[in-house]
C-alpha positions as CSV (number, residue, x, y, z in Angstrom):
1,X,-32.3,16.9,23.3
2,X,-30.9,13.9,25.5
3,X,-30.3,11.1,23.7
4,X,-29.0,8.2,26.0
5,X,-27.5,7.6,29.0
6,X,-23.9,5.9,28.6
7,X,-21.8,3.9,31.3
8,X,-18.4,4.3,31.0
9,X,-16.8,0.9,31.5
10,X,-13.6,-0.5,32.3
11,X,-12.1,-4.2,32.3
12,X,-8.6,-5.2,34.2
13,X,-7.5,-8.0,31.3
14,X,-5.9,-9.7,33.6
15,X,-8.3,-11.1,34.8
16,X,-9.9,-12.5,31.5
17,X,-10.0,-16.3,30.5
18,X,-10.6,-16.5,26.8
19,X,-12.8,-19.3,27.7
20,X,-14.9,-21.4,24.7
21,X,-17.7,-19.4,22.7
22,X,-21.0,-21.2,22.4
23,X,-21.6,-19.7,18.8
24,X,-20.0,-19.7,15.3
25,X,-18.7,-16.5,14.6
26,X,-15.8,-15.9,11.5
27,X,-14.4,-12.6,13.1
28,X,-12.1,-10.9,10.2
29,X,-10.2,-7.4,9.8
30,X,-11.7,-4.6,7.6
31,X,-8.9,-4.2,5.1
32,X,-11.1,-3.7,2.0
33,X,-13.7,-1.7,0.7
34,X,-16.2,-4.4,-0.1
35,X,-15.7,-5.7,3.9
36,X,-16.4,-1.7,4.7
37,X,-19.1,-2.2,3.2
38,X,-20.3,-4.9,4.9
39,X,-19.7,-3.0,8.4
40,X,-21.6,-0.2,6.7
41,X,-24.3,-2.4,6.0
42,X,-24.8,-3.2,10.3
43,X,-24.4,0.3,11.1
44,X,-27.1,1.9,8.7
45,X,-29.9,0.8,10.6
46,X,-28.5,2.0,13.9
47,X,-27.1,5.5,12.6
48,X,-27.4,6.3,9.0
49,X,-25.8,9.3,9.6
50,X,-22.6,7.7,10.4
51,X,-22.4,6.8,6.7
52,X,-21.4,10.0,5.7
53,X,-18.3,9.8,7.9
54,X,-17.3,6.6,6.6
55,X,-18.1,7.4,2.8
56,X,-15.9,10.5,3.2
57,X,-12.5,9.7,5.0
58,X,-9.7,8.3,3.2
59,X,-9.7,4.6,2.5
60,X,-6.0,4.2,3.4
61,X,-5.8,5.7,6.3
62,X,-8.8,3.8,7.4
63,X,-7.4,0.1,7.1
64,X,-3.7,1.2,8.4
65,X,-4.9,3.9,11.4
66,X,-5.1,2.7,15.0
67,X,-8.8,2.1,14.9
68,X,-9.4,-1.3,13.7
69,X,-12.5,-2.1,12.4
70,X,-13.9,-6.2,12.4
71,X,-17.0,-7.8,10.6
72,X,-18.2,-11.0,12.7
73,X,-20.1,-13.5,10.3
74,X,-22.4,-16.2,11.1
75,X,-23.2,-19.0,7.8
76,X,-21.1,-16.2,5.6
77,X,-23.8,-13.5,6.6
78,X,-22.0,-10.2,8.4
79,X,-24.2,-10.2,11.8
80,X,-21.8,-8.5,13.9
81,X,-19.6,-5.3,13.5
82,X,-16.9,-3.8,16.1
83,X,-14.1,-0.8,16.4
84,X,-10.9,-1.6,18.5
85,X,-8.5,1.8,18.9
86,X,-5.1,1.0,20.2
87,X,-3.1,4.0,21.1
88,X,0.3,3.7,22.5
89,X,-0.9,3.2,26.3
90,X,-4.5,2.2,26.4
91,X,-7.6,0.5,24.4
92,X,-11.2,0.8,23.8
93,X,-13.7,-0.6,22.3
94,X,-16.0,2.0,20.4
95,X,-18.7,0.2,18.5
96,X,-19.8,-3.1,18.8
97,X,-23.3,-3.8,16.7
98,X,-25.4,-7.0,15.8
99,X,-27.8,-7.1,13.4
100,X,-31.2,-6.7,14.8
101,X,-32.6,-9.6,13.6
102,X,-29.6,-11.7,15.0
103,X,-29.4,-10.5,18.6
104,X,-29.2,-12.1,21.6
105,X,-27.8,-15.6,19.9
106,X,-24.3,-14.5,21.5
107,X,-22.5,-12.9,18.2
108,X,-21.5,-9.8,20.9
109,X,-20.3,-11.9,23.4
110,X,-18.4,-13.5,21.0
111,X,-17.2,-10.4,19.5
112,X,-16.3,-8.9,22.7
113,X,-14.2,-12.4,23.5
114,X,-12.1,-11.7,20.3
115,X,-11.6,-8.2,21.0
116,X,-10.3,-8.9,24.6
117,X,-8.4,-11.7,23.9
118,X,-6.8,-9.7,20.6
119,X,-6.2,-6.9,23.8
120,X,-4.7,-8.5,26.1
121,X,-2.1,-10.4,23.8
122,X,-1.3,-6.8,22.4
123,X,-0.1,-6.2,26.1
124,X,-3.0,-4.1,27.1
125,X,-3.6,-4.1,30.7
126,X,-6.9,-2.6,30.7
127,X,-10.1,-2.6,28.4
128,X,-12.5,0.4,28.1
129,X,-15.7,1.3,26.6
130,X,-18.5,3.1,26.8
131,X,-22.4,0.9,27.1
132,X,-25.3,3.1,25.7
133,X,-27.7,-0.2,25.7
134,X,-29.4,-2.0,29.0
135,X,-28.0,-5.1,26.4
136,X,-24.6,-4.0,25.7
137,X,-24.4,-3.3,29.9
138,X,-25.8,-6.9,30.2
139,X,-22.9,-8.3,28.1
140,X,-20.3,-6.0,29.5
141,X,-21.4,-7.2,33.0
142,X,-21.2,-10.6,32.5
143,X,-17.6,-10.4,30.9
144,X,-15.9,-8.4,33.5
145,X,-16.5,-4.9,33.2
146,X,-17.1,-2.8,36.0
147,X,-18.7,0.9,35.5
148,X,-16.7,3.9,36.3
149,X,-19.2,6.7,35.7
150,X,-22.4,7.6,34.0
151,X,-22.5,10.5,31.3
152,X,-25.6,11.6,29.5
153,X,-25.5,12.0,25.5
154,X,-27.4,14.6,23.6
155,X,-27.8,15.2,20.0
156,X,-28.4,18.1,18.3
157,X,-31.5,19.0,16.7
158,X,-31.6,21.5,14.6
């Protein structure tokens, strides 16, 4: 059955001013398992079958792999959640969640600053994702990303 319709997007980091964010966000690494948790915690209500994944990969490889995984908190409350993967020639971003009950206060946005700005100082050239929201597009938009191409998602029902 179809799930969503994603846009694949790209962003030239050239072009990106790290201007001021409007919001305060405390954006840290994942590099323990009570922080994991914490990312956990965002994920759940958006795809609690993603848990399992998490709950059964090694911890160590985790926090020293090439995906890095950040916890954005507002008032010492995680609200926002993203993945960066760095390989040797390119980067994407591959989650990026807010709380529902915290959205559109600009924690994304200011996630997505940190994340370009931590990707363009890495020497990345270029910035990809893939938006599977009309609000995630929104955000995308407004930074910089242009779309690429269009792909439709479908999950499995058995």
């Amino acid at each position: 059955q179809k799930d969503v319709t994603e846009h694949a997007m790209i962003c030239e980091l050239s072009n990106f001013l790290n201007n001021d964010v409007h919001v305060t966000l405390s954006i840290e690494p994942v590099t323990s398992i009570l922080a994991l948790n914490e990312f956990l915690d965002v994920l759940r209500s958006y795809d609690p079958m993603a848990i399992h994944f998490f709950k059964n990969i090694d911890k160590n490889t985790l926090f020293k792999g090439q995906e890095q995984f950040f916890i954005g908190k507002h008032n010492a409350v995680t609200t926002t959640i993203a993945m960066l993967l760095e390989t040797d020639n390119s980067c994407g971003v591959f989650t990026l969640m807010t709380q529902k009950d915290m959205q559109k206060k600009g924690y994304a946005t200011a996630m997505m600053k940190f994340l370009m700005n931590r990707a363009k100082v890495a020497g990345f050239q270029f910035l990809t994702l893939s938006a599977s929201s009309d609000a995630g597009y929104h955000i995308y938009d407004r930074l910089g990303f242009i779309k690429i191409s269009e792909f439709d998602c479908f999950e499995y029902v058995g």
